[in-house]
C-alpha positions as CSV (number, residue, x, y, z in Angstrom):
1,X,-8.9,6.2,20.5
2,X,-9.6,4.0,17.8
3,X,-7.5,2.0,15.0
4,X,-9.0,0.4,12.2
5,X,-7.0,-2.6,11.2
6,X,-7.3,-5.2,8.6
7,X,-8.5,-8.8,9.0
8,X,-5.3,-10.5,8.1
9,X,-2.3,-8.2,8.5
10,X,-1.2,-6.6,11.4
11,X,1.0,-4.3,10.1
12,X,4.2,-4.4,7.2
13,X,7.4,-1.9,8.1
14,X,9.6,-0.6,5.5
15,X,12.8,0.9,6.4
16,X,13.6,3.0,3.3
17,X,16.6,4.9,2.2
18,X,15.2,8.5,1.0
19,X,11.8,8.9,3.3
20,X,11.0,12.0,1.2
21,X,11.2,9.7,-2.0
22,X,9.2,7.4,-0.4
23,X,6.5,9.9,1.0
24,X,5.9,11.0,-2.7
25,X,5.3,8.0,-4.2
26,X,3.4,6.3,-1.7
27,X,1.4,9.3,-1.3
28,X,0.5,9.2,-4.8
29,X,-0.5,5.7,-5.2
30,X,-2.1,5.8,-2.5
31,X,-4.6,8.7,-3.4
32,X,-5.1,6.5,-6.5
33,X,-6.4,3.8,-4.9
34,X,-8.7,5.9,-2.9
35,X,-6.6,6.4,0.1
36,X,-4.3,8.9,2.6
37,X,-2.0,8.7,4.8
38,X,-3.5,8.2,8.4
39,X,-0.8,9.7,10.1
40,X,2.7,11.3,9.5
41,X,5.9,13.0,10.8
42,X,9.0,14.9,9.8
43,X,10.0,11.1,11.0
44,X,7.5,8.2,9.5
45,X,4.0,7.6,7.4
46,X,1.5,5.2,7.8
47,X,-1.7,4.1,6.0
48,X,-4.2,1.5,8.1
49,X,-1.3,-1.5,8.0
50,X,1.7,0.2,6.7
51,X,4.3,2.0,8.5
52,X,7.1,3.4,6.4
53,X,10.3,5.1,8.5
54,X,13.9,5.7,7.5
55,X,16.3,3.2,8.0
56,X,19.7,3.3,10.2
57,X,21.0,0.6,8.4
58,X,20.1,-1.4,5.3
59,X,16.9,-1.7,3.6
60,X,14.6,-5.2,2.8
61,X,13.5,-5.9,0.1
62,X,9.6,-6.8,0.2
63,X,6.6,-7.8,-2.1
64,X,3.6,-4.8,-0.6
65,X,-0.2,-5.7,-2.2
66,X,-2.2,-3.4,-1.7
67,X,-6.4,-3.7,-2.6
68,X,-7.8,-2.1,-5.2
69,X,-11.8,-1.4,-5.5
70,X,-12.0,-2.1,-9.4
71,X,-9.7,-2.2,-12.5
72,X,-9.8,1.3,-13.2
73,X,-8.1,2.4,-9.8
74,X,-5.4,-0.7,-10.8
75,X,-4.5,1.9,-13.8
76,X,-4.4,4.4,-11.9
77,X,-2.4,3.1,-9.2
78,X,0.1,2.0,-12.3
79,X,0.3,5.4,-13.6
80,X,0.6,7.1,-10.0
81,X,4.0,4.7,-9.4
82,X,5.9,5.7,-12.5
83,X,5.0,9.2,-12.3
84,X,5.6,9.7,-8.7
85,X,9.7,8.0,-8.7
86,X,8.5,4.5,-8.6
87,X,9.6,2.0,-11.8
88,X,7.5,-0.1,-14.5
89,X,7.6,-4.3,-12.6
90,X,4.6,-5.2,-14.6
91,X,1.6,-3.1,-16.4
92,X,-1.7,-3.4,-15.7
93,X,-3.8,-7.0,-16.7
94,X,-4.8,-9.9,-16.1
95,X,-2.4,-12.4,-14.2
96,X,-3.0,-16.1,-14.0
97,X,-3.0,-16.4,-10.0
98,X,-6.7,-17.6,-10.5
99,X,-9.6,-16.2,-12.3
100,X,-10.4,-12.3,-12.2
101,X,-7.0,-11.7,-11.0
102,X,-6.5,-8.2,-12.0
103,X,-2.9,-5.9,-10.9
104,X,-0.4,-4.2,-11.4
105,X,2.9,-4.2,-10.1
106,X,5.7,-1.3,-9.6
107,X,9.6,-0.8,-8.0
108,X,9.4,1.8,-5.2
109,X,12.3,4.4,-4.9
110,X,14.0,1.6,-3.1
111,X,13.0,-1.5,-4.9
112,X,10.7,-2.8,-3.1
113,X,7.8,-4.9,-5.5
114,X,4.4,-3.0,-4.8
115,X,1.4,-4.3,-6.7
116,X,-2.1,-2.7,-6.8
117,X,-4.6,-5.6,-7.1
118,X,-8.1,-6.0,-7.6
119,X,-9.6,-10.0,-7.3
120,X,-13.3,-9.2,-9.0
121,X,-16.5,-8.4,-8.1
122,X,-16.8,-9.4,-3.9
123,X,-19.0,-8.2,-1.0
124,X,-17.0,-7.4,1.7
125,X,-18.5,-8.6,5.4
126,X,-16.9,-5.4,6.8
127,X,-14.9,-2.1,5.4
128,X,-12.4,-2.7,8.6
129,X,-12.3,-3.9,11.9
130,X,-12.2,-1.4,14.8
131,X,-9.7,-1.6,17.4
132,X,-10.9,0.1,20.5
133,X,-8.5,-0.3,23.4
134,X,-9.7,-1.2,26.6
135,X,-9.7,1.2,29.6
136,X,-8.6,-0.6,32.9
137,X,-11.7,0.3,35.7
């Protein structure tokens, strides 16, 4: 079995309130960006880093960035959040966070700040890192 993981993260939970909600619109913004859900249950969803479950309690309140390839998929993440239950935190532009800074930003169905963002042209050394656990001889 193999993961792929990011370089930085290891992983961000949300507990949400209405999974169902939650599956829509990340599922949506998601496929705007360019990707799915790498696995799911009647119980949770996950994509690469994210894990999304329901809570038993109260819900956080986070800020989730996700990577965008180019400007376009930034407006199309946008327009994927507010038609898919998620609410306007910010339109697509540029923000001042340092030069080619380009995102959006949207509520989730439970508040949460998510933000599509892509930093400019880049070469990437690597898609994703592969996790390959090791088998005990």
């Amino acid at each position: 079995m193999q993961f792929h993981q990011g370089r930085l993260i290891d992983h961000v939970h949300l507990r949400v309130s209405d999974l169902e909600a939650s599956r829509r619109f990340y599922r949506a913004v998601l496929k705007a960006l360019g990707r799915e859900f790498s696995s799911e249950s009647p119980k949770h969803f996950s994509c690469d880093e994210l894990w999304v479950d329901q809570a038993d309690g109260p819900v956080t309140r986070v800020h989730l960035a996700f990577q965008a390839r180019d400007r376009e998929a930034v407006h199309a993440f946008h327009a994927a959040a507010l038609s898919s239950g998620g609410r306007d935190n910010g339109g697509p532009g540029e923000r001042s966070y340092h030069p080619g800074y380009y995102a959006a930003f949207a509520f989730d169905p439970d508040g949460h700040n998510v933000e599509a963002v892509h930093h400019g042209p880049a070469e990437r050394s690597a898609e994703s890192v592969v996790v390959s656990p090791k088998t005990e001889l």
